[in-house]
Every structure is written in structure tokens, then in C-alpha cells.
Short mmCIF file of the C-alpha atoms (twelve columns), coordinates in Angstrom:
data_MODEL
# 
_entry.id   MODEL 
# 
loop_
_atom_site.group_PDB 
_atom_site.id 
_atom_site.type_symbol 
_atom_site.label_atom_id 
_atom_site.label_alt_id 
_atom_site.label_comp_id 
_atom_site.label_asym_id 
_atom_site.label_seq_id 
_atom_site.Cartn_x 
_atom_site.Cartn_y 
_atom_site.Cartn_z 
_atom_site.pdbx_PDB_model_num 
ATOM 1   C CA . UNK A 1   18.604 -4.986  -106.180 1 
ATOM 2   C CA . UNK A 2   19.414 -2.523  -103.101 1 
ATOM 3   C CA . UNK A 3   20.214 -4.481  -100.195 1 
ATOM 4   C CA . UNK A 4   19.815 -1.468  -98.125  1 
ATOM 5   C CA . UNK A 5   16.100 -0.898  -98.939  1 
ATOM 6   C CA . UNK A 6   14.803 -4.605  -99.102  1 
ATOM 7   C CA . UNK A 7   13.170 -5.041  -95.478  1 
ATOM 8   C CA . UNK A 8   14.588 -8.394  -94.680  1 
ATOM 9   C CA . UNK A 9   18.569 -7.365  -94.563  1 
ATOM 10  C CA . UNK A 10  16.862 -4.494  -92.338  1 
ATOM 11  C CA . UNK A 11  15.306 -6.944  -89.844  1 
ATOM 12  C CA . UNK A 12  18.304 -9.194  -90.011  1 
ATOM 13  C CA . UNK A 13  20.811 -6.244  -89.047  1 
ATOM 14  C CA . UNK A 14  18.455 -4.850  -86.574  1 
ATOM 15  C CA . UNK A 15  18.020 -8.437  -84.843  1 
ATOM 16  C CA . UNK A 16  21.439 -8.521  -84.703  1 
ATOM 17  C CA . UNK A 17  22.565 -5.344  -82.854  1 
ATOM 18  C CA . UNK A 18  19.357 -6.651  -80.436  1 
ATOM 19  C CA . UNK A 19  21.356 -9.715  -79.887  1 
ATOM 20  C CA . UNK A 20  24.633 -7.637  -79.778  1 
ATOM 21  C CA . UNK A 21  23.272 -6.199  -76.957  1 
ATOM 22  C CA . UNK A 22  21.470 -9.135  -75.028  1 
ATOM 23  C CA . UNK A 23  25.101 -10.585 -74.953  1 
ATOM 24  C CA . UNK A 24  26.815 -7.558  -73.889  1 
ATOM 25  C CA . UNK A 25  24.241 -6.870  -71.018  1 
ATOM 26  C CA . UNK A 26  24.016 -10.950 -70.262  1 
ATOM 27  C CA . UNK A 27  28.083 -10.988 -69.771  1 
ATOM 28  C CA . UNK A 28  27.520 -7.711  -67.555  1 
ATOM 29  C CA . UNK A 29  25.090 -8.967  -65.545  1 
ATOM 30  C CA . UNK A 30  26.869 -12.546 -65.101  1 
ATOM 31  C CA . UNK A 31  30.023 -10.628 -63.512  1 
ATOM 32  C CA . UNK A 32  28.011 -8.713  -61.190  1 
ATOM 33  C CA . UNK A 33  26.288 -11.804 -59.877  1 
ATOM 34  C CA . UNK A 34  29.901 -13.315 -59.275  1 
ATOM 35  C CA . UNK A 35  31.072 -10.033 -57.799  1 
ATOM 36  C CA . UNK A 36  27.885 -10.588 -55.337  1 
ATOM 37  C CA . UNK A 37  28.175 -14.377 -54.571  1 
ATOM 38  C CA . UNK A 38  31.999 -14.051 -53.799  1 
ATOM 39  C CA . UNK A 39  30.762 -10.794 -51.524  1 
ATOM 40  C CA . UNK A 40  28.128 -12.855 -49.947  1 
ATOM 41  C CA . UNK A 41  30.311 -15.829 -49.570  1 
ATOM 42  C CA . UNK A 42  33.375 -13.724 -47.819  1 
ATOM 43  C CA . UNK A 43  30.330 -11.782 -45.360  1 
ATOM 44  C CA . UNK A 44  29.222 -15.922 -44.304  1 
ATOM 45  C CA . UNK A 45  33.014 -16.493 -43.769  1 
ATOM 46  C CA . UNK A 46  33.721 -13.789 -41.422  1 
ATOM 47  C CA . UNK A 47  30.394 -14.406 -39.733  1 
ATOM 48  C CA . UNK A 48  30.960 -18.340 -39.078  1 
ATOM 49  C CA . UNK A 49  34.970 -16.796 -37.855  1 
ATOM 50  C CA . UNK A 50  33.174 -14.469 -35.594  1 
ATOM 51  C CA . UNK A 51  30.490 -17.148 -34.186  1 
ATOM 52  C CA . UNK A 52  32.566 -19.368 -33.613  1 
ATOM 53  C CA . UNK A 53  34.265 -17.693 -30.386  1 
ATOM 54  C CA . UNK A 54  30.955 -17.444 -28.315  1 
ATOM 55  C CA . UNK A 55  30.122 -21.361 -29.524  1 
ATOM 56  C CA . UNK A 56  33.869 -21.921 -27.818  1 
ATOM 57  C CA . UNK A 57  33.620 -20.335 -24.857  1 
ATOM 58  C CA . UNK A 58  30.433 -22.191 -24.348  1 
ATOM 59  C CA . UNK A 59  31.982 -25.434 -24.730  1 
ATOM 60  C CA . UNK A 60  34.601 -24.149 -22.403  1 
ATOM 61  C CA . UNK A 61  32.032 -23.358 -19.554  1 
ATOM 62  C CA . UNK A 62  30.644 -26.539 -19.974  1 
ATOM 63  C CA . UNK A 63  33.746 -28.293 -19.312  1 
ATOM 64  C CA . UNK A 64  34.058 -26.228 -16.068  1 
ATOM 65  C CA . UNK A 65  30.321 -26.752 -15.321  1 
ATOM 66  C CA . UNK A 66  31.146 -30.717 -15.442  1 
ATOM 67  C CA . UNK A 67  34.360 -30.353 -13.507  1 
ATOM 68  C CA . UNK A 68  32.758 -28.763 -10.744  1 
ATOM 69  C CA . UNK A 69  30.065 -30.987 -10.319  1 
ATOM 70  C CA . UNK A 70  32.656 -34.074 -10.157  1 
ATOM 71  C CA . UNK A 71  34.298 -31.801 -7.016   1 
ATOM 72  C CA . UNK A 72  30.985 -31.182 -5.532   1 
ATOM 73  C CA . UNK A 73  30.272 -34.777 -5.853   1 
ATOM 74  C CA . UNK A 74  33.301 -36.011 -4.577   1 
ATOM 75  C CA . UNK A 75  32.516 -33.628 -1.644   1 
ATOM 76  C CA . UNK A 76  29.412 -34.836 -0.981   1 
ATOM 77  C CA . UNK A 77  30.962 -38.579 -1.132   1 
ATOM 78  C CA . UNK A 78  33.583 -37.445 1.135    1 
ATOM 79  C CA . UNK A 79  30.646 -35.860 3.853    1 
ATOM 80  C CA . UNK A 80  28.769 -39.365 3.362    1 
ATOM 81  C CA . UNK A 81  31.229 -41.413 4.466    1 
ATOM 82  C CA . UNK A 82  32.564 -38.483 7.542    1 
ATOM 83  C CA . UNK A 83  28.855 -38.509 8.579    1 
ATOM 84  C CA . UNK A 84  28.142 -42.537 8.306    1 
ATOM 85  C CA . UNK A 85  31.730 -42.798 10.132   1 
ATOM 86  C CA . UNK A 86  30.517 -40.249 12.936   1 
ATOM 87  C CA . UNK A 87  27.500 -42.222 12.959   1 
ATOM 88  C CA . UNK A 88  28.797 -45.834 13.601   1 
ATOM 89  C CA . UNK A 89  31.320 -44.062 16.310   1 
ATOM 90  C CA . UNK A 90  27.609 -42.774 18.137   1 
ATOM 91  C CA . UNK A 91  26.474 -46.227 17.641   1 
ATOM 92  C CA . UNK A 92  29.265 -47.915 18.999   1 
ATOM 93  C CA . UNK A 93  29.520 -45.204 22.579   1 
ATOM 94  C CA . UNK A 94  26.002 -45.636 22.593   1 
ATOM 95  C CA . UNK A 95  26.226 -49.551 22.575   1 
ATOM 96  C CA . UNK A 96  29.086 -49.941 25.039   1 
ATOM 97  C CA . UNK A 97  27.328 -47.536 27.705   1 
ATOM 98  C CA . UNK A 98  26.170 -49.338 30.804   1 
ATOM 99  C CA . UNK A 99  23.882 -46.914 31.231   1 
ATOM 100 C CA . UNK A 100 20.398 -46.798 29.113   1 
ATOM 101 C CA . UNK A 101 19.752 -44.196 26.601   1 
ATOM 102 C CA . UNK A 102 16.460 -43.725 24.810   1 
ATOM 103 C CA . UNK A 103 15.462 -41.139 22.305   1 
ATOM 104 C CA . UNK A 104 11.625 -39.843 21.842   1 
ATOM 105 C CA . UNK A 105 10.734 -37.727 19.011   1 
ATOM 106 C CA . UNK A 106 8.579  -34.893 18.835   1 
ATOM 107 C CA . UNK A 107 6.033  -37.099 18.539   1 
ATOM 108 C CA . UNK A 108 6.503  -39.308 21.238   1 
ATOM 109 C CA . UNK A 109 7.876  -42.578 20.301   1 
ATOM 110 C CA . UNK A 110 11.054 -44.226 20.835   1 
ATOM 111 C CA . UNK A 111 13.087 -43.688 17.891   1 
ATOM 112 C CA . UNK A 112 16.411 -44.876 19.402   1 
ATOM 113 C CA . UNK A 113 17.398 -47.249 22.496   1 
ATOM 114 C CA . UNK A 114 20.715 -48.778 23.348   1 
ATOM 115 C CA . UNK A 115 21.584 -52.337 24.543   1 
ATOM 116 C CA . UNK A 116 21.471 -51.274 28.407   1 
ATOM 117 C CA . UNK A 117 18.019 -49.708 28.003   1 
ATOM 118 C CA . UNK A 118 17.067 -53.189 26.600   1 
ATOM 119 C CA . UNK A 119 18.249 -54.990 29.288   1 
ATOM 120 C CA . UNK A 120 17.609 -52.550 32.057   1 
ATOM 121 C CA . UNK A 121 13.704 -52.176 30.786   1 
ATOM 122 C CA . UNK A 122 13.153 -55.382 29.547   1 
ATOM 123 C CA . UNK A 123 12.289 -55.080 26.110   1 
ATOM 124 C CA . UNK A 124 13.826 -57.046 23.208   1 
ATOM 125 C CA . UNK A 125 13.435 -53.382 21.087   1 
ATOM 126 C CA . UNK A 126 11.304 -50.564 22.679   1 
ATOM 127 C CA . UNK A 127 11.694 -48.892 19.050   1 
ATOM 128 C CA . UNK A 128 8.256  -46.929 18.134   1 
ATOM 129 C CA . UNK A 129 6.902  -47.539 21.555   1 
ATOM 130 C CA . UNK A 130 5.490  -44.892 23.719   1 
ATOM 131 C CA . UNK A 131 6.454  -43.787 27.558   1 
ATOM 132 C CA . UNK A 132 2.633  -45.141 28.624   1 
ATOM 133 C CA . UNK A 133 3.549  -48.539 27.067   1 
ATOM 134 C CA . UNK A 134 7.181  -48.510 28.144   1 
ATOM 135 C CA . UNK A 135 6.427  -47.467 31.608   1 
ATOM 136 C CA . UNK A 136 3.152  -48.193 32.225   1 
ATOM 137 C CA . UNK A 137 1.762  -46.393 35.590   1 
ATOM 138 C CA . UNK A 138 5.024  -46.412 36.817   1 
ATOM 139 C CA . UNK A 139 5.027  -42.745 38.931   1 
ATOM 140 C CA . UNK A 140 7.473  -40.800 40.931   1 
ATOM 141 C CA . UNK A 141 7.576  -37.790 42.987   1 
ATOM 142 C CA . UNK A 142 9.556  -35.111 43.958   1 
ATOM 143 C CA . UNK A 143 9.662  -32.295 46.754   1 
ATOM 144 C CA . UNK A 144 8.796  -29.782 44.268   1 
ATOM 145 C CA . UNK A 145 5.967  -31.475 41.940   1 
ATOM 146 C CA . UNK A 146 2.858  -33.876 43.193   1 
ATOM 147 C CA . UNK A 147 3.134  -37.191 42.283   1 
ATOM 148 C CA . UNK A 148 2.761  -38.223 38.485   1 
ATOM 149 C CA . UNK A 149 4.003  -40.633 36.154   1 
ATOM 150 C CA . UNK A 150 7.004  -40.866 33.653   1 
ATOM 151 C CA . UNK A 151 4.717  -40.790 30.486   1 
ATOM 152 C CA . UNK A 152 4.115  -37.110 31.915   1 
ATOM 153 C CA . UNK A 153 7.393  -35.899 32.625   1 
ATOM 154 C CA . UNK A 154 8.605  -37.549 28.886   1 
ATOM 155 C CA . UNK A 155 5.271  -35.124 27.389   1 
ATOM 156 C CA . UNK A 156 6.852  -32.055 29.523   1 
ATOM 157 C CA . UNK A 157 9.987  -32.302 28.709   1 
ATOM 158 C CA . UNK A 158 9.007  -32.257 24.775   1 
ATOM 159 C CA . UNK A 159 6.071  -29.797 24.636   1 
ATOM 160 C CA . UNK A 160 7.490  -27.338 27.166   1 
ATOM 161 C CA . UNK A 161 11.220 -28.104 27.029   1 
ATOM 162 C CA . UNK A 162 11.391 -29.054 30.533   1 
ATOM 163 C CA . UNK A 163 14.425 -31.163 31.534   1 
ATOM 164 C CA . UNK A 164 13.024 -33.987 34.642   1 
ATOM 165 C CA . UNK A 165 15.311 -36.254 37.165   1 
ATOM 166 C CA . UNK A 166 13.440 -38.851 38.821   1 
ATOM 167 C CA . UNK A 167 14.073 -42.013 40.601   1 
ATOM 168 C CA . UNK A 168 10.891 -44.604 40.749   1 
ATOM 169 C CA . UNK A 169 10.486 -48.634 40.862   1 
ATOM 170 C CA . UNK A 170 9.475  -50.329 37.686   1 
ATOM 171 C CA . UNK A 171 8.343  -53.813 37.036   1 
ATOM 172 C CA . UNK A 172 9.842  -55.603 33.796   1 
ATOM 173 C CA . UNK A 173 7.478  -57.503 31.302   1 
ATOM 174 C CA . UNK A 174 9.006  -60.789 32.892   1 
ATOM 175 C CA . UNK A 175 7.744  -59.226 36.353   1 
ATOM 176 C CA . UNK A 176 11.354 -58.298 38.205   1 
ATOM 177 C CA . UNK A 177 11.479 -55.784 39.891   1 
ATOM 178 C CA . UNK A 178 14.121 -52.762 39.600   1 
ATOM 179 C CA . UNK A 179 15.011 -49.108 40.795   1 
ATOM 180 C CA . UNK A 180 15.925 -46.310 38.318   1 
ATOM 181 C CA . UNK A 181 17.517 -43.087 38.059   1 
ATOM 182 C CA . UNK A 182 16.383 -41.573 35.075   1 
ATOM 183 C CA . UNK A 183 16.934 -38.224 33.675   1 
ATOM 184 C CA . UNK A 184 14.848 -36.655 30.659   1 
ATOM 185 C CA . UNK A 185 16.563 -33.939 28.806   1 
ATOM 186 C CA . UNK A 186 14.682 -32.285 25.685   1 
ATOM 187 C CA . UNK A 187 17.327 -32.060 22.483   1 
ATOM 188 C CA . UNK A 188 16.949 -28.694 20.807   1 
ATOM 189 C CA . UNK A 189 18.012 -28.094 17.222   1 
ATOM 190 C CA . UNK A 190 20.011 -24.992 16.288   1 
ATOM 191 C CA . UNK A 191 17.376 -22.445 15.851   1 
ATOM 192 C CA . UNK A 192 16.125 -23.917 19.392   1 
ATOM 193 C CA . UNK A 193 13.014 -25.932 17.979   1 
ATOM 194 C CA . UNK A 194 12.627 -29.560 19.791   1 
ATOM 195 C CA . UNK A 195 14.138 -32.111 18.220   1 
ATOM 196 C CA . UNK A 196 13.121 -35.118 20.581   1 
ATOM 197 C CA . UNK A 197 14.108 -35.870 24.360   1 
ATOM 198 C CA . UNK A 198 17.176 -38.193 25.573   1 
ATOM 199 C CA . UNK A 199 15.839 -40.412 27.888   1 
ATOM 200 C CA . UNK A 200 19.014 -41.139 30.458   1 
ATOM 201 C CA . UNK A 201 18.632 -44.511 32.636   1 
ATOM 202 C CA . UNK A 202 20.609 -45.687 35.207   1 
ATOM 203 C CA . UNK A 203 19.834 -49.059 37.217   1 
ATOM 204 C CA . UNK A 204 20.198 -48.282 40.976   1 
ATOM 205 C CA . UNK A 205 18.452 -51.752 41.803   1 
ATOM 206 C CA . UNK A 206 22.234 -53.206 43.103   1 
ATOM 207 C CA . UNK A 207 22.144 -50.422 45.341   1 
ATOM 208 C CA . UNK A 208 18.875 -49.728 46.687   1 
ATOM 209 C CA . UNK A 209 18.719 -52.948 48.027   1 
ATOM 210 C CA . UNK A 210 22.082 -52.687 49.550   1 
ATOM 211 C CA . UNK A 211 21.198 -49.866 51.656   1 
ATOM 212 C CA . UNK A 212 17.861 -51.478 51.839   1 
ATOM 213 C CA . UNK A 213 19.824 -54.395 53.700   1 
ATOM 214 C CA . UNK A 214 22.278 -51.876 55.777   1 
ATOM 215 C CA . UNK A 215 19.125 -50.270 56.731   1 
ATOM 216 C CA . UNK A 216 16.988 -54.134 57.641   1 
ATOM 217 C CA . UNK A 217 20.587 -55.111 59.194   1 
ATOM 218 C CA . UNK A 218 20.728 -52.107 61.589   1 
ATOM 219 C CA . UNK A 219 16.947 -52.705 63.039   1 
ATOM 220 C CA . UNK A 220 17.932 -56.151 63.468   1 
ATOM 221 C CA . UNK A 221 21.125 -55.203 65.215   1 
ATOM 222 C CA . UNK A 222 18.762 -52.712 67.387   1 
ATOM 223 C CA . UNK A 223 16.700 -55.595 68.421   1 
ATOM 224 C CA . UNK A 224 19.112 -58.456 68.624   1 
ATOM 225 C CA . UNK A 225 21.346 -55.938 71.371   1 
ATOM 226 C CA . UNK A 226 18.059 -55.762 72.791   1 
ATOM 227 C CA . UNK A 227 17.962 -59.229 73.124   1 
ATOM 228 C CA . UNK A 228 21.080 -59.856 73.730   1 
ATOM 229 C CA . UNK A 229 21.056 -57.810 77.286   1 
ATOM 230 C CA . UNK A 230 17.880 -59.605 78.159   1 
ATOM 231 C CA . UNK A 231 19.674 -62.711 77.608   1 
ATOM 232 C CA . UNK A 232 22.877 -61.827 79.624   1 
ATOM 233 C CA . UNK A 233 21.004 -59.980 82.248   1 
ATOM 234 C CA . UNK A 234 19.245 -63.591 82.550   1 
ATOM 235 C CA . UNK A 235 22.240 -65.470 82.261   1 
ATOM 236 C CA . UNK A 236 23.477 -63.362 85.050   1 
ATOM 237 C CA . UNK A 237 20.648 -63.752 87.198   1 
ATOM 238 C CA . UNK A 238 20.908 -67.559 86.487   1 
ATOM 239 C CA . UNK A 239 24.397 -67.757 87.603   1 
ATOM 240 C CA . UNK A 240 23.982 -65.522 90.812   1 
ATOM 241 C CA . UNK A 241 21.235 -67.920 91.834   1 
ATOM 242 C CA . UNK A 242 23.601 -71.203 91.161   1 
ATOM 243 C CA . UNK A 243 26.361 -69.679 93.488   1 
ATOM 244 C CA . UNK A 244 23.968 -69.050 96.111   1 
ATOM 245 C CA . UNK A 245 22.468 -72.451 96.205   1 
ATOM 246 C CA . UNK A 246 23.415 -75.500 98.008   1 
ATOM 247 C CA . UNK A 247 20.423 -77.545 96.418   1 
ATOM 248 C CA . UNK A 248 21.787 -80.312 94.080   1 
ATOM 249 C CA . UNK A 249 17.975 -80.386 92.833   1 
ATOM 250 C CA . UNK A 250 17.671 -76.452 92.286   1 
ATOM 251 C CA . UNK A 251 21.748 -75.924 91.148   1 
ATOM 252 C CA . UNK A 252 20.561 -78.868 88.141   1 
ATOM 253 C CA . UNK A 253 17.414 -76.538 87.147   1 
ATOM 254 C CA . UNK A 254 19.192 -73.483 86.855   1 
ATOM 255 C CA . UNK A 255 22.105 -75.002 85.224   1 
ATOM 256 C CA . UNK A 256 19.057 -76.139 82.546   1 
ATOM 257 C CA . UNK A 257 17.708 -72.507 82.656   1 
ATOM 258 C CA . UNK A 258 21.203 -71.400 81.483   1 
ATOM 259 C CA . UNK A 259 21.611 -73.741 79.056   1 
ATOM 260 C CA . UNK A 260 18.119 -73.044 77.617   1 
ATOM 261 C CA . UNK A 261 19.002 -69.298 77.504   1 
ATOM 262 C CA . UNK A 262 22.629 -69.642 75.981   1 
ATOM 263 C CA . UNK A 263 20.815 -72.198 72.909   1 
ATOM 264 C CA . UNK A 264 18.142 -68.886 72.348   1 
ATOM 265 C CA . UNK A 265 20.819 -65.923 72.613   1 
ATOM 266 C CA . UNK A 266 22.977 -68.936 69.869   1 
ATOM 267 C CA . UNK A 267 20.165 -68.809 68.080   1 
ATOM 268 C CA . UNK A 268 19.649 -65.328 67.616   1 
ATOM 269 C CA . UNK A 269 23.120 -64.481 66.644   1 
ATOM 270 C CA . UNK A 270 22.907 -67.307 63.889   1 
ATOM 271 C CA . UNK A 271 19.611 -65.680 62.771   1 
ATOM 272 C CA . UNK A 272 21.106 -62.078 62.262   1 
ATOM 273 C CA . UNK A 273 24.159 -63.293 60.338   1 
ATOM 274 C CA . UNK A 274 22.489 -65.561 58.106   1 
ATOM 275 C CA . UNK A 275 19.746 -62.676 57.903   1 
ATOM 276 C CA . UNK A 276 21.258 -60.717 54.991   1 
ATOM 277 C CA . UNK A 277 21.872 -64.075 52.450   1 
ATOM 278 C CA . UNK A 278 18.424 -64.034 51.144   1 
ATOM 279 C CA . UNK A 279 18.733 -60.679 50.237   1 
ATOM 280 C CA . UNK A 280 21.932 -61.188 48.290   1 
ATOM 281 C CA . UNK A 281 20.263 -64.214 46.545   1 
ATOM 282 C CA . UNK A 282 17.202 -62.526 45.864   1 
ATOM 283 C CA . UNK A 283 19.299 -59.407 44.009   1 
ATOM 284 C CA . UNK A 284 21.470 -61.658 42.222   1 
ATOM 285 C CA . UNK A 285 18.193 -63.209 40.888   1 
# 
């Protein structure tokens, strides 16, 4: 039998060289796929090498990002306390003055007051009140303006930055009566806009009345010289006519007269210097 002519050692050889070549292109195409992978997987090497730089100097600006905002929060911490300090030193000038200070703001309350403004006004806190309920009709006048009252001058001096010095009586809550000095100053920021007006207050109560009683002690020294030449010219009169006289009866009458004159010119002397006590009692009240 001829193996080369029978058809199945023909299909058997030619199956063969198909599978001869299958492997030979399989193996071929298995080493190029390595050859690729081990390309691609060096490329993704280099790349992650090369991202990684940016990804570091991120983290490293970060880290200074966070560092500064300790500083600027230790600054801040640092201006807190410089500011509260500053504040409590205020506080404390403010609270030691024997003078009264008041603050309006732009709107025209009190949004400060010291311990002397207390006292001095009579308020246990005049905090949020206005001048019209602080002052009441309490008015003043000076050579230059008519006659108006403080509410006014505190409304001038904060809508058209007009600075005021007035002296006026004022009545407390409790109904004593005191003299002030006060002078209303408008407080401007630094791009000149009106913060609020400082409300300056000085008691002059002490010495009004003192000059009050130099002035009530100097008409009563006026009239008691006055009365005091009547009563010597009298006296003198009285005595001429006792030397003259040889009546026992009439010498005994004007002897009386003198006496009578003497007790009323003792009298008036006692008067004027006990005159100014009741003053003094009635300002220490």
C-alpha cells in the first residue's frame, strides 16, 4: 500500500505542519506580550517616580500652610490679650477719675459711664439711656447760642460734629440739687466718620455755693457796716447826752437806751457769723 497516496497520512502530515505552526506563532506571540507588559510596567514605574515629586511638594506646602496659621493664631492670641489688657487699663483710668465720663453712640444712648458720672448724676447705671432721660429739661446758655437744653447740644455734637462746654444746674432722681461743668466732644474714627460723643462732667456744686456764700457774706457785710454805724452813731449820741445830763432820772434812761442798742449791734454781729453755717450744712448734705 503507498502511504504517500492514501489520504489519511496526507491529512495527518498536513495537520501537523498546521500545528507546527500554531506553536511556533503561539511562542512568538507569547514573547511579544512579555516584551509589552515589562514595557508597560517600566513606563507606570517612571510615571509613579515622576508623580511622586509634585504629590511631595504638596505635602510640603501643607505643612507650611499649617505652620503659618499656628503663627497667625498665636498672633492673634497675643493682640487679644494686648487689646483686653489695654482695655482693663481704660477701665481702670476711667474708674478712678473723679470726674464723670459718659459715652453716646451714634445713635444716642449711653453706651459707657464711669463711677463719678454715677454718683455725680445719680443713676445706679445710665447705660442705654438717652440725654432727654438723663437730663431731663435741664438747659443752659451761652453768650453765643440762645438758651437750649443738653439733650440738644449731645444731638449737635453727634450729627454735626460740634464740640459744646456748658455749665447748668441739674436735679438728681433723689431731688439734690448740683452744678456742672460739662463738656461734649464728638469721637471721630480714622477716616473722620462719628464714632459717638464723650460726655465730660465735672461737679462744681462745692464751689458754686462757696462763692455763692462769699457773694451772700459780702451783702451781709454791706448791710451789717451799715448797721453797725447806725448803731455807733447812736451809741454816740447816747453817750453825749449822758455827759451832758445832771438828771439821775434821764442819765438811768439813756444808760437803758445804750444798753438796748449795744444787745441789737451784739446781736447782729452774732447773726452774720453764724450766717454762713447753714450753708456749709446744707452743701455737706
Amino acid at each position: 500500500m503507498n502511504l504517500i497516496g492514501n489520504p489519511i497520512v496526507f491529512r495527518i502530515v498536513g495537520l501537523s505542519l498546521v500545528c507546527g505552526f500554531a506553536f511556533i506563532f503561539g511562542l512568538i506571540f507569547i514573547k511579544r506580550m512579555r516584551k509589552n507588559l515589562t514595557d508597560e510596567s517600566s513606563w507606570t514605574g517612571g510615571s509613579t517616580s515622576v508623580e511622586s515629586l509634585p504629590l511631595a511638594t504638596y505635602h510640603a506646602v501643607i505643612q507650611q500652610l499649617k505652620q503659618q496659621k499656628h503663627e497667625l493664631q498665636s498672633l492673634q492670641l497675643v493682640e487679644r490679650k494686648r487689646a483686653k489688657s489695654t482695655e482693663n487699663i481704660s477701665a481702670a483710668v476711667l474708674s478712678n477719675l473723679q470726674s464723670g465720663v459718659m459715652f453716646f453712640a451714634s445713635t444716642g444712648l449711653v453706651r459707657q459711664a464711669n463711677a463719678a458720672a454715677k454718683h455725680i448724676l445719680g443713676f445706679a447705671s445710665p447705660t442705654g439711656m438717652s440725654a432727654v432721660e438723663i437730663f431731663r429739661q435741664a438747659t443752659f446758655a451761652t453768650p453765643s447760642s440762645p438758651q437750649r437744653t443738653v439733650a440738644e447740644a449731645v444731638h449737635a455734637s453727634l450729627r454735626e460734629n460740634a464740640a459744646s462746654e456748658l455749665e447748668l444746674e441739674y436735679v438728681t432722681p433723689s431731688g439734690a440739687k448740683r452744678f456742672l461743668e460739662i463738656t461734649i466732644t464728638p469721637v471721630n474714627s480714622s477716616s473722620d466718620d462719628v464714632l459717638g460723643a464723650a460726655c465730660l462732667i465735672n461737679d462744681k456744686t462745692e464751689v458754686t455755693l462757696i462763692h455763692q456764700q462769699q457773694e451772700l457774706r459780702g451783702e451781709m457785710s454791706a448791710e451789717m457796716a451799715l448797721e453797725l454805724r447806725s448803731s455807733l452813731t447812736t451809741i454816740s449820741g447816747y453817750a453825749q447826752q449822758l455827759a451832758a445830763s445832771r438828771d439821775p432820772e434821764l442819765a438811768r434812761q439813756i444808760a437803758a437806751d445804750i444798753a438796748s442798742e449795744a444787745a441789737q449791734l451784739n446781736h447782729t454781729i452774732g447773726g452774720f457769723l453764724a450766717g454762713p453755717r447753714p450753708a456749709k450744712a446744707a452743701a455737706g448734705a
